[in-house]
N, C-alpha and C positions, 0 to 999 in steps of 0.2 A: 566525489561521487561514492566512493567505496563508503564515507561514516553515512551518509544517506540508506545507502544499503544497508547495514547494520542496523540503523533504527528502524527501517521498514520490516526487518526480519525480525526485531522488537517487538511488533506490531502484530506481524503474522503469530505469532508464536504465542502474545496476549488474546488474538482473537479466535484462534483456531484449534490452541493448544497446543502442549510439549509434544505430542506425536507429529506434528506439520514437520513434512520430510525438509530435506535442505532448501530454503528458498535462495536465488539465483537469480540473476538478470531475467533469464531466460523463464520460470516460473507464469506459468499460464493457470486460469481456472480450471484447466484438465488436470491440473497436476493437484489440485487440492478438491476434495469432492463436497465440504465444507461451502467453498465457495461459490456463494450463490448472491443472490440480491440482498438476501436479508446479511448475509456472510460478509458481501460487498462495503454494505453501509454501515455495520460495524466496523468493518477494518476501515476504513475510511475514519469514523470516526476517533480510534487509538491513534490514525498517522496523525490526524486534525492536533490533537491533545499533546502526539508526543515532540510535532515540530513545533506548535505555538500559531498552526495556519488554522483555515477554515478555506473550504471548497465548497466553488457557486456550483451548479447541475452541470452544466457543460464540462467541468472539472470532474467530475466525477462517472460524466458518459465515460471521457476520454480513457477515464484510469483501466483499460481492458488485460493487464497484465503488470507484471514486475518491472520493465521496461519503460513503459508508458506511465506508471506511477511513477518512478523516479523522476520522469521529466516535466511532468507535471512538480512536483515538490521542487527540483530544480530551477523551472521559473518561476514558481513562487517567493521561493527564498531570494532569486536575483533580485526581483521588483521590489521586496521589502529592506 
């Protein structure tokens, strides 16, 4: 899970830039003011490209924090 997190943090960091404070499990859209809808589906986008996955909408409701995106990406990579 930990290299999961490092590319997610990857991800934040391409989509929101080098000032995005420490991302973390715990990292919620309160903690990034960036992230919004438009913010969402870019960074979605970066995770999409940087695991090699793609997310249906439901995948993407779900992703409501650092937590949740992980596990999301996590089942994905299990079923592939």
């Amino acid at each position: 899970m930990n290299d999961i997190l490092t590319r997610v943090q990857e991800a934040f960091r391409e989509t929101f830039g080098a000032e995005t404070p420490a991302i973390t499990i715990e990292t919620t859209p309160a903690n990034i003011p960036a992230w919004d809808s438009v913010g969402h589906l870019t960074l979605a986008s970066n995770i999409e490209r940087l695991f090699g996955i793609s997310f249906d909408v439901d995948e993407m409701m779900e992703m409501e924090d650092v937590r949740a995106i992980l596990r999301v990406i996590a089942a994905k990579l299990s079923r592939s």
